[in-house]
N, C-alpha and C positions, 0 to 999 in steps of 0.2 A: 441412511448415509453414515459410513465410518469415519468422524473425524478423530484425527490422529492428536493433533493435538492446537493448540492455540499457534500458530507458525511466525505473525508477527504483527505489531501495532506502528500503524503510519502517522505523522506527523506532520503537518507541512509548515514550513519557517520559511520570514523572509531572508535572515542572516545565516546560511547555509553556513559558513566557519563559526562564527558564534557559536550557536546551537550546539553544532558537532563537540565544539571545546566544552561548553556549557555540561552536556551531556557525558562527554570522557571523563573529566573532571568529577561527577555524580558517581559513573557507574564504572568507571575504568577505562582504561585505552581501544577495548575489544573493538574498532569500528573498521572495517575494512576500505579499503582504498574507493573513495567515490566513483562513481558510473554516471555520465551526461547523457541521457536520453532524450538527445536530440530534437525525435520529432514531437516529442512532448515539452521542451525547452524548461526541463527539472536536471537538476541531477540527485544522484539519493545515496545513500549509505548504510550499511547496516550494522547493528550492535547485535554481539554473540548473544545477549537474553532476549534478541527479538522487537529490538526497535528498531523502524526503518524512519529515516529522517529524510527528506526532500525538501529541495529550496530553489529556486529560479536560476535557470542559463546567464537571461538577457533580466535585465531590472526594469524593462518596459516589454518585455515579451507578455504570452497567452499564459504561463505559469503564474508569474508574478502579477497579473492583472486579478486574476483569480483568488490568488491569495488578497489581494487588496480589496475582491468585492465579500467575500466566504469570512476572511480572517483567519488568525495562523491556529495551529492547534491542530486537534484529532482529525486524521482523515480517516483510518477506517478500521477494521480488524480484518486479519486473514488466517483461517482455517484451515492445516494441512489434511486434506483429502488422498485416502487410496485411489480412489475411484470418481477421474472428476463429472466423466458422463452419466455417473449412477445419484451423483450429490446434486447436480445441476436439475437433472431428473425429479428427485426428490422435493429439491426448491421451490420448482415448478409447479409440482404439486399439490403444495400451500398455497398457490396463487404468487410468488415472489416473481419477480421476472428479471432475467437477463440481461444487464445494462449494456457487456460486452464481455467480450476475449480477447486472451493474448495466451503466444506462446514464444517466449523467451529464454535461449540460455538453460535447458534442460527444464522447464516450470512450463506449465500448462494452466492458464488462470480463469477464473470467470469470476465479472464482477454482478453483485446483486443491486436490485434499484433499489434503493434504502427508502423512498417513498412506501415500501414493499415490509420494511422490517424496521419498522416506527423511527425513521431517522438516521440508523446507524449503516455504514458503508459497511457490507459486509464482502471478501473477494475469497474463493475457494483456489486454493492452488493443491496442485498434484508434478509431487516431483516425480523424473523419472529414476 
């Protein structure tokens, strides 16, 4: 598997502005304009060195429930892949398995079951 390089570290907050400010404030302005993702009732944002921040739609939705039973903090790392049918393959291989897919907005993803790789949420994305 060719990883390209560390692509980005997820977050999950219940104070979606907070955070964001919190965060600007630490590392600089670089956060680009939030994205709602709807059927997941998060919305997220990204920082140029690579943090992505997520925080709840509805404050009694399936996001923020989640956060309330898990707790806020690291969700997971993601590795930029060439190749993501050859990495998943690879995964595979070790015995990790597949939690799920997505393919979003030019990004092809797959996430690993972290039962699989001692805890840590690991997701492969492959840009086009």
């Amino acid at each position: 598997m060719k990883v390209e390089k560390i692509d980005r570290v997820g977050i999950n907050v219940k104070d979606f502005d907070k955070a964001r400010k919190l965060f600007a404030d630490l590392l600089g302005p670089e956060f680009d304009e939030p994205t709602e993702v709807k059927e997941m009732d998060m919305k997220t944002t990204h920082h140029t060195l690579g943090l992505e921040l997520a925080g709840p739609i509805n404050p009694d939705g399936p996001f923020a429930k989640s956060i309330e039973k898990k707790g806020e903090g690291f969700s997971f790392i993601a590795f930029k892949v060439s190749n993501l049918e050859e990495a998943v393959a690879e995964m595979q291989s070790h015995g990790i398995r597949i939690a799920g897919r997505l393919a979003s907005g030019g990004v092809r993803l797959a996430n690993c079951n972290p039962k699989d790789t001692f805890g840590v949420s690991i997701q492969l994305a492959e840009y086009k």
